[in-house]
C-alpha positions in Angstrom: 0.0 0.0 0.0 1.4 3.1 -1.1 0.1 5.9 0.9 -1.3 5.8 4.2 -3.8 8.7 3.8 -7.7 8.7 3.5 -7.4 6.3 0.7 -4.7 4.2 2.0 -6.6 3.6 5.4 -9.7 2.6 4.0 -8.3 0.1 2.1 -5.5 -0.8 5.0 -8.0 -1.4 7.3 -10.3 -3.8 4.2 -7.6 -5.9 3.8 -6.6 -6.7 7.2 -9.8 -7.5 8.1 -9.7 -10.0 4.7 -6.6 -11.9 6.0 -4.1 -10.5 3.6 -1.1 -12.0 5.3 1.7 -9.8 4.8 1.0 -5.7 4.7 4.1 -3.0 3.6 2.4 0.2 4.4 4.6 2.9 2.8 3.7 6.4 3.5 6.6 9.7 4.0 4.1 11.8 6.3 3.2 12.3 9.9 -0.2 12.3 10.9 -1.9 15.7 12.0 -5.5 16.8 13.3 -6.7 17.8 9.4 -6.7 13.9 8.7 -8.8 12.4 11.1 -11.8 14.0 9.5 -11.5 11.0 6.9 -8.0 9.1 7.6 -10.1 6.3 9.4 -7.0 4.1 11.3 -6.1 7.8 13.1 -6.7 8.8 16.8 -6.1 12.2 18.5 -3.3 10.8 19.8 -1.4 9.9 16.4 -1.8 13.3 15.6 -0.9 14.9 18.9 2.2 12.9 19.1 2.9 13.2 15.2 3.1 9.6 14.6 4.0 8.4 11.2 1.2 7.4 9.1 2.8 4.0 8.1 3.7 3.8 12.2 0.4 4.3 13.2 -1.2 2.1 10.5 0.4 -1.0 11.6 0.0 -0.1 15.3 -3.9 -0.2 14.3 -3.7 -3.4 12.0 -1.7 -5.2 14.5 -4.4 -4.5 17.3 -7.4 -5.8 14.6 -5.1 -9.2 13.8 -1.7 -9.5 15.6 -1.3 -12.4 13.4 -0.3 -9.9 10.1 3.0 -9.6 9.7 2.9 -5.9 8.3 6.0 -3.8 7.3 6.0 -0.2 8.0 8.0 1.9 5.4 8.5 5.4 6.8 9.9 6.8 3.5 8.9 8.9 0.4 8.8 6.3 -2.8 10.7 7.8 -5.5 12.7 6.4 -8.8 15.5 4.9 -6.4 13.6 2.9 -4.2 9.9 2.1 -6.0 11.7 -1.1 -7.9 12.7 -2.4 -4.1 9.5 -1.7 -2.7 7.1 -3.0 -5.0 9.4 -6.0 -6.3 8.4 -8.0 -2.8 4.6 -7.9 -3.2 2.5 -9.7 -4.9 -0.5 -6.4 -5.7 0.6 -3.4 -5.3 -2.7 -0.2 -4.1 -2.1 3.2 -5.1 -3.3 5.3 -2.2 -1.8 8.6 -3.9 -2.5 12.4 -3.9 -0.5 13.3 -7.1 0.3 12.0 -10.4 3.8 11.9 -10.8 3.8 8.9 -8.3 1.2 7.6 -9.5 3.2 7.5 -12.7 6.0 6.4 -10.7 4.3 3.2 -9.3 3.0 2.3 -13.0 6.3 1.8 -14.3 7.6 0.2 -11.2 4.4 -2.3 -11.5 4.8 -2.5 -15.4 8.9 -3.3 -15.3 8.7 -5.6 -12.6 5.3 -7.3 -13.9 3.0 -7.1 -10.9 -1.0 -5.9 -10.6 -1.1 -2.7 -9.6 -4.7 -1.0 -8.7 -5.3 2.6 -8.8 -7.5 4.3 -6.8 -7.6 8.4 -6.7 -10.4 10.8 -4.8 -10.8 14.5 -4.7 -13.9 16.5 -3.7 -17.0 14.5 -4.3 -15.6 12.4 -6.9 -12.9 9.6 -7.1 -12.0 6.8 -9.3 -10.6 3.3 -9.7 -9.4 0.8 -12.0 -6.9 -2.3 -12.0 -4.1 -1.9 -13.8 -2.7 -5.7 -15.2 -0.4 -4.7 -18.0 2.8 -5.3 -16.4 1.1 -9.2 -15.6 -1.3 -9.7 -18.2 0.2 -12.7 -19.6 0.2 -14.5 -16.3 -3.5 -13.9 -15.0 -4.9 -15.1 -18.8 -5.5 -11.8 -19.8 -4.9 -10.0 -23.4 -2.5 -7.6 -23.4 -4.8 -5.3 -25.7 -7.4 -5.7 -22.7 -5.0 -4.5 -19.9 -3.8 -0.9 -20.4 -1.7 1.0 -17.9 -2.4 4.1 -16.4 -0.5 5.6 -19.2 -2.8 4.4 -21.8 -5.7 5.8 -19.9 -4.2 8.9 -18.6 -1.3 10.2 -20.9 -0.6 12.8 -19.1 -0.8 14.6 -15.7 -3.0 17.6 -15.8 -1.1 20.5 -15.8 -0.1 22.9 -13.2 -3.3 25.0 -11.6 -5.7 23.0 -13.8 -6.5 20.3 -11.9 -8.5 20.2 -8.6 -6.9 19.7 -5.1 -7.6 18.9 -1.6 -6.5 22.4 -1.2 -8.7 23.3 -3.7 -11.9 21.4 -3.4 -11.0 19.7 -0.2 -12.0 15.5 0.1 -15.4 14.3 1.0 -15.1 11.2 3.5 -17.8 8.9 2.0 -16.2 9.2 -1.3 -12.7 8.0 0.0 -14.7 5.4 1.4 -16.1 4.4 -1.7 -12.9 4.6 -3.9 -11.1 2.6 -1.0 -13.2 -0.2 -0.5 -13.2 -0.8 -4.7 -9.8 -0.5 -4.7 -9.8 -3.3 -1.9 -12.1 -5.5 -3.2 -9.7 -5.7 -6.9 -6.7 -6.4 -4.9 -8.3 -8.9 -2.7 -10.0 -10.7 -5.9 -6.5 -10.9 -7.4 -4.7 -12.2 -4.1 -7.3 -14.8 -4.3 -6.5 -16.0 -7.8 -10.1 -14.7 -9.4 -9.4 -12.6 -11.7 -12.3 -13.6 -13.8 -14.2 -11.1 -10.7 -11.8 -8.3 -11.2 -13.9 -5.3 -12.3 -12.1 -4.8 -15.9 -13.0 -1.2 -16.3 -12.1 2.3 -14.8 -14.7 2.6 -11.9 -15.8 6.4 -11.0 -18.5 8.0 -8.6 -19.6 11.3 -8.2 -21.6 11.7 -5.1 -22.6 15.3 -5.7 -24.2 13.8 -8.5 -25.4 10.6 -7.3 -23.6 9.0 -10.3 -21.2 6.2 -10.9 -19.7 5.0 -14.3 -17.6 2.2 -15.7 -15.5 2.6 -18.6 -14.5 -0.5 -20.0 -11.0 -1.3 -20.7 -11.6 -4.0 -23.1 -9.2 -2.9 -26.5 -8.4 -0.1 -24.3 -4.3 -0.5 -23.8 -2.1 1.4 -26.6 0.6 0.2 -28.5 2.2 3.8 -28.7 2.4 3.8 -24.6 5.6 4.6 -23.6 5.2 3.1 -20.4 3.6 -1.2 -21.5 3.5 -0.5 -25.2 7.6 0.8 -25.9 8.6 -0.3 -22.3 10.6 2.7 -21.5 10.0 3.4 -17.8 10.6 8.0 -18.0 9.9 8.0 -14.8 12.2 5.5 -12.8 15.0 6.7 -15.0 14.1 10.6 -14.3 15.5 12.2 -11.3 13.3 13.6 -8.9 12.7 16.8 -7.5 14.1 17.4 -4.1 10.9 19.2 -3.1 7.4 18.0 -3.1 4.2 20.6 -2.1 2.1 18.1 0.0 -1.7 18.5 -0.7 -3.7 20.6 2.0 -0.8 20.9 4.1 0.7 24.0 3.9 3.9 22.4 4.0 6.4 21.3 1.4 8.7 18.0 2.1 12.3 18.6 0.9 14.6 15.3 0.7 18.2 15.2 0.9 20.8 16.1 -1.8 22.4 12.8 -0.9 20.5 10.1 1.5 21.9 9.2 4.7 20.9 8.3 8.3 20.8 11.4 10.4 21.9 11.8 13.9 18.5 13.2 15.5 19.7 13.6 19.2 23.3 15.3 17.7 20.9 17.3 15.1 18.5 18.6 18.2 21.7 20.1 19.6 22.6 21.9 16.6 19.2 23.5 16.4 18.5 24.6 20.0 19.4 27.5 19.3 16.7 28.4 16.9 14.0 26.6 19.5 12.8 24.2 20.8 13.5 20.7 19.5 12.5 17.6 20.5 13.2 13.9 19.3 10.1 11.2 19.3 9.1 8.2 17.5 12.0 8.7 15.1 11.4 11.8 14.5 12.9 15.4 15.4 10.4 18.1 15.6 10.5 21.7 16.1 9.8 25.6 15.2 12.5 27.5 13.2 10.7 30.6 13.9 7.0 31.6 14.8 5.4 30.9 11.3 7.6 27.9 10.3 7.8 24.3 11.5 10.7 21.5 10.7 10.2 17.9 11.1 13.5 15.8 10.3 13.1 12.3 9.5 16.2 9.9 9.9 16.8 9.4 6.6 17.5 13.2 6.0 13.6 13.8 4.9 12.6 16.9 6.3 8.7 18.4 6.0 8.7 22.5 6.3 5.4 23.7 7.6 4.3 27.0 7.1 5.1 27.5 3.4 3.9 25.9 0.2 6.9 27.6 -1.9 9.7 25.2 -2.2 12.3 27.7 -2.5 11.6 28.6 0.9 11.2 25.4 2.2 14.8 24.2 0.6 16.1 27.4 2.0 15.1 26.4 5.6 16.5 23.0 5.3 19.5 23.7 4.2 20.1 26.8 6.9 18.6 23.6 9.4 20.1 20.8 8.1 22.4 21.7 5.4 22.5 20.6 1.7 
């Protein structure tokens, strides 16, 4: 499961209670009060403490089955670690809030040949669809009849076009919705039955009372540069350092080079800006009235207080350093 947030949790918490065996929860963020309007494995006291997501998720799975062995992944999934991630699973759920890991994901899934199911939700709307390119040929299924994201979705909208949670904010019963489908696919083709899998790209609007299938059948293109030419742009691509994180106001910066971080020597070093403290992994502090730093010990950091990431790079490296 790749990201822990509204998305991720209802379908966390769906296939825990299903008996899926084994669970790697990845998620890079902490959990805060905004989220437990609809981030459904969150208490007060996640948020209060400012608790990884994927920290808290398996606290919560563990106390529905302690029998699940479930691996939590505090890290941001990016081109140098998606193949590693997703290369242990046998179905991968996207429980994104952004496109270009989405894309990310779909070439991991593609490359390495495993399902992958999307599932995406903003306002009152949110969609869903399995994505079986990368394994067509071993569930049975044509490989004209199982497009990738790609083939559906060329493209990410661009900048300021699309809607946001900081936009059009996210309506609960929707992520609901969207989550449980996105559940039911991966459960289906856990269980071998891929003859249930809903072959189509799912969608509800609940301002409008609607939902609507596409079908996918003859829907996968052999000009897709993703399944159709194989060439995976973006786990070859570097990433940004910075990344705005939807409805936050906060941008998380990662390190110019990764490396374990000493949080207890760090805390020192930045006492004299404020107060710092170190728990559940993580160090936590204000820089100055308006502007929050939360270091992770890989070097992740998450700047509150700012959505511009020249800003928030400028903090981290007067913080933490470049």
């Amino acid at each position: 499961m790749v990201g822990c947030g509204a998305l991720g949790c209802a379908a966390i918490d769906l296939l825990a209670r299903a008996g899926v065996g084994t669970l790697t929860l990845v998620d890079r963020d902490v959990v805060e009060l905004t989220n437990l309007q609809r981030q459904s494995l969150y208490v007060e006291t996640d948020a209060r403490d400012g608790v990884p997501k994927a920290e808290a998720a398996k606290r919560r799975v563990r106390a529905i089955d302690s029998s699940l062995r479930v691996h939590a992944c505090v890290e941001h999934l990016g081109a140098g670690n998606a193949e590693d991630l997703v290369g242990d699973c046998d179905v991968v759920v996207d429980g994104l809030d952004n496109y270009a890991t989405r894309y990310l994901l779909n070439d991991a899934a593609v490359k390495l040949g495993k399902p992958f199911v999307h599932a995406g939700a903003v306002a009152f709307r949110g969609t869903s669809m399995p994505v079986l390119a990368g394994a067509a040929g071993a569930l049975g299924v044509a490989r004209e009849d199982a497009p990738c994201l790609r083939c559906i979705f060329p493209d990410a909208p661009p900048a300021g076009e699309g809607e946001t949670c900081d936009t059009a904010g996210v309506f609960g019963p929707a992520v609901a919705m969207v989550g449980a489908h996105a559940a039911a696919q991966a459960i289906m083709l856990l269980a071998g039955r891929t003859e249930l899998v809903d072959r189509s790209l799912w969608s509800v609007d609940l301002a409008a009372n609607r939902t609507v299938r596409m079908p996918l059948a003859g829907a996968a293109r052999a000009d897709c540069p993703c399944c159709g030419a194989r060439r995976f742009e973006f786990l070859e691509a570097p990433g940004e350092r910075c990344t705005v994180l939807c409805g936050r106001n906060a941008v998380q910066v990662r390190p110019a080079v990764a490396g374990p971080v000493d949080l207890e020597r760090m805390r020192g070093r930045l006492s004299a800006l404020g107060e710092f403290a170190v728990r559940d992994g993580l160090l936590v502090g204000n820089v100055d009235a308006a502007t929050e730093l939360t270091l992770f010990a890989d070097g992740r950091a998450i700047v509150r207080g700012t959505v511009d990431p020249v800003a928030a790079q400028a903090v981290y490296d007067r913080c933490v350093g470049s």
